[in-house]
N, CA and C atoms as an extended XYZ file, in Angstrom:
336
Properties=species:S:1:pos:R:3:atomname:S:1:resname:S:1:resid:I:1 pbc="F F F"
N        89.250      101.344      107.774 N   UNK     1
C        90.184      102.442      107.700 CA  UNK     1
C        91.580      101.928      108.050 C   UNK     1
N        92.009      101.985      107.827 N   UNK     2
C        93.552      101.690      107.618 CA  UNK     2
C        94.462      102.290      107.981 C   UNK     2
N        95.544      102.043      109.007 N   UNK     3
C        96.700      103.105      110.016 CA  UNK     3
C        97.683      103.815      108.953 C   UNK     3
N        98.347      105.043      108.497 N   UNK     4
C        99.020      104.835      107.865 CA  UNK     4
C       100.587      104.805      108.764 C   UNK     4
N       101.522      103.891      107.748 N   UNK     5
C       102.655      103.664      108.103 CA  UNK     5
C       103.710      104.388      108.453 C   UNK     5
N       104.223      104.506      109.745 N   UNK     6
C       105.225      105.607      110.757 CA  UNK     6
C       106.444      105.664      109.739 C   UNK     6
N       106.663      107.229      109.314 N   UNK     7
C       107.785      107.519      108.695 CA  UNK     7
C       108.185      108.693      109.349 C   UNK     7
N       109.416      108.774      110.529 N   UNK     8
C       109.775      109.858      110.418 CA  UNK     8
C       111.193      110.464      109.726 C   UNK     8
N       111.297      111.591      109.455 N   UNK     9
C       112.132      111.993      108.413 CA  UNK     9
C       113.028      113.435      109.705 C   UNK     9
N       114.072      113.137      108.966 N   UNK    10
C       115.249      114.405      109.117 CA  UNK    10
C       115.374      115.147      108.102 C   UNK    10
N       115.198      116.313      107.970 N   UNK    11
C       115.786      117.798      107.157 CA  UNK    11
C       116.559      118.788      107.257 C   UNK    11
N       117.503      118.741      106.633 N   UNK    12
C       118.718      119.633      107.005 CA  UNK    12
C       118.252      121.204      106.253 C   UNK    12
N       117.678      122.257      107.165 N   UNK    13
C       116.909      123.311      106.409 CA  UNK    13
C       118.165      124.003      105.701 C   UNK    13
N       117.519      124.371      104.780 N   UNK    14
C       118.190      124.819      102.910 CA  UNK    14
C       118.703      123.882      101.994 C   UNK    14
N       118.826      122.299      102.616 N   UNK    15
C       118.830      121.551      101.788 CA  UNK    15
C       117.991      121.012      100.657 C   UNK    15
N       118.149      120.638       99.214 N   UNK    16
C       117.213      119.949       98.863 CA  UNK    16
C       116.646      118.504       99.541 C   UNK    16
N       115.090      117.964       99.636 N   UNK    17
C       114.942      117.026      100.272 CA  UNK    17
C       114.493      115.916       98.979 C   UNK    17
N       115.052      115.306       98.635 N   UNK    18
C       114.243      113.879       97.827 CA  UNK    18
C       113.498      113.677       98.203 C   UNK    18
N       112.514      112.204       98.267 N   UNK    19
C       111.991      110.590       98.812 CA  UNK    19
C       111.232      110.013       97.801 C   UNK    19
N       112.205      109.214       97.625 N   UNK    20
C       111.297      107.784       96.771 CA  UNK    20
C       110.282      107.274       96.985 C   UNK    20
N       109.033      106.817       97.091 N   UNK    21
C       108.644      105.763       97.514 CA  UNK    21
C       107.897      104.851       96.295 C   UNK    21
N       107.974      103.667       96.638 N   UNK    22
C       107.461      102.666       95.598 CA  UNK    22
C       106.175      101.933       96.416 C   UNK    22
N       105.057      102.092       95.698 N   UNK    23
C       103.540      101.512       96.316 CA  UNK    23
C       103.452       99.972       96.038 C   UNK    23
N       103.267       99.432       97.322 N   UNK    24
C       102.812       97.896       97.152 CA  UNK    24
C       101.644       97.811       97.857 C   UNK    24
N       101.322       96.440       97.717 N   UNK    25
C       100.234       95.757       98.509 CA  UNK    25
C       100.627       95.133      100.012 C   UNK    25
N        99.716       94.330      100.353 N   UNK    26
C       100.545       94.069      101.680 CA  UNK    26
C       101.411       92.722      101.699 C   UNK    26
N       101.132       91.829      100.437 N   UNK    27
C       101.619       91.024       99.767 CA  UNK    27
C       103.270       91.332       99.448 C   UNK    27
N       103.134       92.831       99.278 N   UNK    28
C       104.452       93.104       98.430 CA  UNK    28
C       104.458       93.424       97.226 C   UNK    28
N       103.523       93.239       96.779 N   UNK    29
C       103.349       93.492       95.326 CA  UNK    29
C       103.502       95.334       94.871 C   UNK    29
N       104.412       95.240       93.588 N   UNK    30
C       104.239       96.632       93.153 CA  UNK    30
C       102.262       97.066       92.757 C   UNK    30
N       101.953       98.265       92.950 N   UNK    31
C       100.644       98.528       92.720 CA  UNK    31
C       100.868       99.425       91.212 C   UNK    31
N       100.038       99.448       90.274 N   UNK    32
C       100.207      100.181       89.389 CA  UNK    32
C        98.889      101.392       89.864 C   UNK    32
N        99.912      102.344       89.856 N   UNK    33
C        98.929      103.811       90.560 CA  UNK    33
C        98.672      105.002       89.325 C   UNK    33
N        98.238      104.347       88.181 N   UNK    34
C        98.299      105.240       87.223 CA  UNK    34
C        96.704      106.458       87.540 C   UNK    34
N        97.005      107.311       87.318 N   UNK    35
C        95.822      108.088       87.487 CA  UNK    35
C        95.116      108.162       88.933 C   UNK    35
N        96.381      108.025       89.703 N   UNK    36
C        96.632      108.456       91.258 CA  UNK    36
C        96.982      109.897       91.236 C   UNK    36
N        96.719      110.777       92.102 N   UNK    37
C        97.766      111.604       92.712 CA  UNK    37
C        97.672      111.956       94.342 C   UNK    37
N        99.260      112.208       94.806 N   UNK    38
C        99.531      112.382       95.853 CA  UNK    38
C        99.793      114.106       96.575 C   UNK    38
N        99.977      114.017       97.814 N   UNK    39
C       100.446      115.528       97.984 CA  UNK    39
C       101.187      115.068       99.450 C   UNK    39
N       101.682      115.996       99.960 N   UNK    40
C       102.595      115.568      100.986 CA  UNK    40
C       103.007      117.194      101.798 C   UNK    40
N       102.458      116.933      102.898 N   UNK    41
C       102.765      118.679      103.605 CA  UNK    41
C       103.273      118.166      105.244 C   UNK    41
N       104.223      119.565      105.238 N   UNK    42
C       104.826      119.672      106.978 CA  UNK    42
C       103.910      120.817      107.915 C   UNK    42
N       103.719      120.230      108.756 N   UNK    43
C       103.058      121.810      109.442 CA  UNK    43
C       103.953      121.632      111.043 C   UNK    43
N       103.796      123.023      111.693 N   UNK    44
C       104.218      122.994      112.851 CA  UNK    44
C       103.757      122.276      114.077 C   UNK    44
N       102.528      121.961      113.799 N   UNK    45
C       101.439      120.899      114.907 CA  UNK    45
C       100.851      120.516      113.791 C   UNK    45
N       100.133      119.195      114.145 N   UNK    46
C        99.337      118.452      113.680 CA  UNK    46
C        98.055      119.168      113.135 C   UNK    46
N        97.275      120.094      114.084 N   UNK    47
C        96.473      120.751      113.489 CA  UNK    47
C        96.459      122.783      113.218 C   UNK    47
N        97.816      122.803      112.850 N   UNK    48
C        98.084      123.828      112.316 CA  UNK    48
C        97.450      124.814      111.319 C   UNK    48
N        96.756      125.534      111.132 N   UNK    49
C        95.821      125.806      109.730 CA  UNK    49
C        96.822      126.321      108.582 C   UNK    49
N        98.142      126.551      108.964 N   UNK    50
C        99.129      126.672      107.315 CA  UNK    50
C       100.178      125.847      107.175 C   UNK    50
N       100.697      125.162      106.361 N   UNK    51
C       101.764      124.766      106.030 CA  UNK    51
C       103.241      125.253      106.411 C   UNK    51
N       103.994      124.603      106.373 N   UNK    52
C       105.003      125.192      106.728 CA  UNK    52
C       105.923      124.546      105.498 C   UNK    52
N       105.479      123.805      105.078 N   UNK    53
C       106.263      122.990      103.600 CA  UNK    53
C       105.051      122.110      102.901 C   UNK    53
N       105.741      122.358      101.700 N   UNK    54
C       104.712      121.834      100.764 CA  UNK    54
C       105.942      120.907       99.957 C   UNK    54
N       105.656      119.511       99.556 N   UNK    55
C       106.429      118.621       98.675 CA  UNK    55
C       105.817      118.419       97.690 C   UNK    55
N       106.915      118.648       96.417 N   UNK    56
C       106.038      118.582       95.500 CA  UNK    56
C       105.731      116.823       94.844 C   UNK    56
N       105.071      116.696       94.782 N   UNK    57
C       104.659      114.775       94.349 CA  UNK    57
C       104.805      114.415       93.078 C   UNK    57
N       105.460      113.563       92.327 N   UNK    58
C       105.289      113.232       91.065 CA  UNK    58
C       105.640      111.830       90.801 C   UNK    58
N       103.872      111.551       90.043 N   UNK    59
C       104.482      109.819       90.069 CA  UNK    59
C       105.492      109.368       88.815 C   UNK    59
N       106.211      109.228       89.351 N   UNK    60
C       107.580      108.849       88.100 CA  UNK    60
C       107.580      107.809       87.544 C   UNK    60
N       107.145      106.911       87.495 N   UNK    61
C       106.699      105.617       87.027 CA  UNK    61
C       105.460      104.957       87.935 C   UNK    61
N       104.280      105.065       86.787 N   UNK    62
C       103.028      104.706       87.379 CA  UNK    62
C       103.084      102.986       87.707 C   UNK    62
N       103.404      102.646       86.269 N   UNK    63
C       103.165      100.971       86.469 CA  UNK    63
C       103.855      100.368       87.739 C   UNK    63
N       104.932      100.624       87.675 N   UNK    64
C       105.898      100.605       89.090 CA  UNK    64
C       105.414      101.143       90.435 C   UNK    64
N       104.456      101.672       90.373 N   UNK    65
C       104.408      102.178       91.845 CA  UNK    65
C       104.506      103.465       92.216 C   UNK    65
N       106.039      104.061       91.627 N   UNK    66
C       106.694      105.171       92.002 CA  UNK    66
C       106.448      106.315       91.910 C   UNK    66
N       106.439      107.282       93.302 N   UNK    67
C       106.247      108.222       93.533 CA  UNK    67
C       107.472      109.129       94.083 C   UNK    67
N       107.891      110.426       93.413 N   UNK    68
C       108.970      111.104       93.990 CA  UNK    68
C       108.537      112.453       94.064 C   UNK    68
N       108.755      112.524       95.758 N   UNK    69
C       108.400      113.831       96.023 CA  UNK    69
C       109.403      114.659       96.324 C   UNK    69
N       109.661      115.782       96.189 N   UNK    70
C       110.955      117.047       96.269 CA  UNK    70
C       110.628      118.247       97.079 C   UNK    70
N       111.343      118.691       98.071 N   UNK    71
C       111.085      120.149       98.658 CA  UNK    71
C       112.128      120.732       98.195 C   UNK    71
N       112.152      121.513       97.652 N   UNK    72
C       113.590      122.374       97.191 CA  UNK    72
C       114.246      122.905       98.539 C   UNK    72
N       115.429      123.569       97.996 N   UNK    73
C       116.416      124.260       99.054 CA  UNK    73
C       115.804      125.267       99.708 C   UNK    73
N       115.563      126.226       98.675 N   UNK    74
C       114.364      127.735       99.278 CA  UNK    74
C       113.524      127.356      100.452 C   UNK    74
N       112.410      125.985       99.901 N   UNK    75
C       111.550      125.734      100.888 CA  UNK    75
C       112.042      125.020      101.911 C   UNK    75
N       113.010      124.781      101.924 N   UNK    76
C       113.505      123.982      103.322 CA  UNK    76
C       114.136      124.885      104.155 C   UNK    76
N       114.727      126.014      103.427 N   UNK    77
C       115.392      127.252      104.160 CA  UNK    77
C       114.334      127.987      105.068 C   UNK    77
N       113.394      127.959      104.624 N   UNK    78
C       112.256      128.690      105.562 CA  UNK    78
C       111.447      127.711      106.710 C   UNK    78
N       111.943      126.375      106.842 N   UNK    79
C       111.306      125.412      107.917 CA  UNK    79
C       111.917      126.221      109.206 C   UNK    79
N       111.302      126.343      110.278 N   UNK    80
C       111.678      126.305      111.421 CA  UNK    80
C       112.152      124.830      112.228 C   UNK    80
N       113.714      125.273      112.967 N   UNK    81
C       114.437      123.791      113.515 CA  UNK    81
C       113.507      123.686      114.674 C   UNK    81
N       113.680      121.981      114.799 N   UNK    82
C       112.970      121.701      115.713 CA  UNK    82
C       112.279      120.736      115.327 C   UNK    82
N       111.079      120.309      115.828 N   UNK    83
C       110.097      118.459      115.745 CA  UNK    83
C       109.275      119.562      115.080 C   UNK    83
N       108.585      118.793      113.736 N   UNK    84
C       107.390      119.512      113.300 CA  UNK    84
C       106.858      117.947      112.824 C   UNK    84
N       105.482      118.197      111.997 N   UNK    85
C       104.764      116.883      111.668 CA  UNK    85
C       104.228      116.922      109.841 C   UNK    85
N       104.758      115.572      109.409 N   UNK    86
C       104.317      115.431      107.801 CA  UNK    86
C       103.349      114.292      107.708 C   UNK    86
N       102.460      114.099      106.911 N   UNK    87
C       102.211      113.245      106.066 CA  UNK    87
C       101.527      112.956      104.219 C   UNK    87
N       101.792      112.309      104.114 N   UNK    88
C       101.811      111.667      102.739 CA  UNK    88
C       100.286      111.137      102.338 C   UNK    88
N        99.575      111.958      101.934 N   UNK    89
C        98.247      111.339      101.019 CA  UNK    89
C        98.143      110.745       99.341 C   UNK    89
N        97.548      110.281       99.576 N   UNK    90
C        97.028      109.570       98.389 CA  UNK    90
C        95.766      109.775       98.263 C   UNK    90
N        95.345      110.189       96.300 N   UNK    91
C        94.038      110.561       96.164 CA  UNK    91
C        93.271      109.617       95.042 C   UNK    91
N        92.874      108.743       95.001 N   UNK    92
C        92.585      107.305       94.064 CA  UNK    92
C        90.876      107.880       93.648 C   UNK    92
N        90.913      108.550       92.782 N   UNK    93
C        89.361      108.692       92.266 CA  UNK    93
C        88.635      109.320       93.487 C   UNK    93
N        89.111      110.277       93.971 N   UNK    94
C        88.181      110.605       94.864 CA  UNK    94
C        88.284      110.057       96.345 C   UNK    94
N        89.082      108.885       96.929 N   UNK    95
C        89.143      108.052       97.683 CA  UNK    95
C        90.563      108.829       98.190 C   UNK    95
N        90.596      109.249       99.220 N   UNK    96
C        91.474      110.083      100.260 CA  UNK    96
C        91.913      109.059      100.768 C   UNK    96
N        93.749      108.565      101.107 N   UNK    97
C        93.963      108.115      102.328 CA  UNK    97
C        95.202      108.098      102.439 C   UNK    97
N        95.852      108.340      103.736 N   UNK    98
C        96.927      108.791      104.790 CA  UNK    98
C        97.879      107.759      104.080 C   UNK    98
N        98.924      107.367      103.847 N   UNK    99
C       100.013      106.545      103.305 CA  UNK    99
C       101.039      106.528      104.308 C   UNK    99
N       101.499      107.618      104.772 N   UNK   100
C       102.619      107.351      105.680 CA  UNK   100
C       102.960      108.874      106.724 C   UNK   100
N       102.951      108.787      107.672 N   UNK   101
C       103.113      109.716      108.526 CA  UNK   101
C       104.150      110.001      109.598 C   UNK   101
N       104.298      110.961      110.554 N   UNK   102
C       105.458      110.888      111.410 CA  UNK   102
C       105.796      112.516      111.891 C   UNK   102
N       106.652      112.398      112.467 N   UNK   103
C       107.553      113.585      112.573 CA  UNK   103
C       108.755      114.161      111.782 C   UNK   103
N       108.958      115.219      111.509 N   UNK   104
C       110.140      115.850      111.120 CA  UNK   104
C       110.896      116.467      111.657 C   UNK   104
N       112.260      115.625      111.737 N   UNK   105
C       113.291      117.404      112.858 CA  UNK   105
C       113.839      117.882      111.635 C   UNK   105
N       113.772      119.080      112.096 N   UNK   106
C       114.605      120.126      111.327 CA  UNK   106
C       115.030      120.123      111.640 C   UNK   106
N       116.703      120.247      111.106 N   UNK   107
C       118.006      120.266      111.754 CA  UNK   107
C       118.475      121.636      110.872 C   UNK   107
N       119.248      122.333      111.969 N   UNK   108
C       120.003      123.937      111.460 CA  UNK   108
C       120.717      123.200      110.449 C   UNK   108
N       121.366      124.496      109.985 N   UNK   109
C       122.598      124.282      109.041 CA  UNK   109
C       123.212      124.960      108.942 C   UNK   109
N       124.769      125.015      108.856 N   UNK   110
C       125.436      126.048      108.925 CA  UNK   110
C       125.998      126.839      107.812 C   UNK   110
N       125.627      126.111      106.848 N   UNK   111
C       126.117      126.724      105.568 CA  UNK   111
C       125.029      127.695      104.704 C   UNK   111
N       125.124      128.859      105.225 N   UNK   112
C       123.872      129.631      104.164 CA  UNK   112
C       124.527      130.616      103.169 C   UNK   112
């Protein structure tokens, strides 16, 4: 089983949120993740039973690696500020596993 890799992230709520990420090996190597899919959620605790954000995942170039996930403005407008917790799965034929994890602050914003 395998740790997944500490990512924590900042969100400025009502902003749109990007994130790139490009899949390698431990080599470095790009992975071609064709007929992968991912999902990626925030909750308020770790074992929260609802979401508090949902990202949407799309692999944008399989051969490459690349995966880009998006929370829109709306859904970031409704995060509560403060430390909450995300992570990033990967679903390979059935084969579940954690990719990258961490905390999220929500940061206010003053512009609504």
């Amino acid at each position: 089983m395998a740790i997944p890799a500490k990512q924590n992230l900042s969100i400025t709520r009502g902003d749109t949120e990007t994130i790139v990420v490009t899949m390698k090996n431990s080599a470095g190597v790009v992975i071609n993740i064709t007929g992968r899919t991912y999902r990626a959620h925030i909750r308020t605790t770790k074992d929260a039973a609802t979401t508090s954000g949902t990202f949407v995942c799309t692999v944008t170039n399989p051969t490459g690696g690349v995966v880009t996930f998006v929370m829109s403005a709306g859904s970031t407008a409704a995060l509560v500020v403060g430390t909450q917790y995300w992570d990033f799965e990967e679903n390979d034929a059935g084969t579940v596993a954690t990719i990258l994890s961490g905390t999220v602050n929500v940061l206010a914003d003053v512009s609504r």
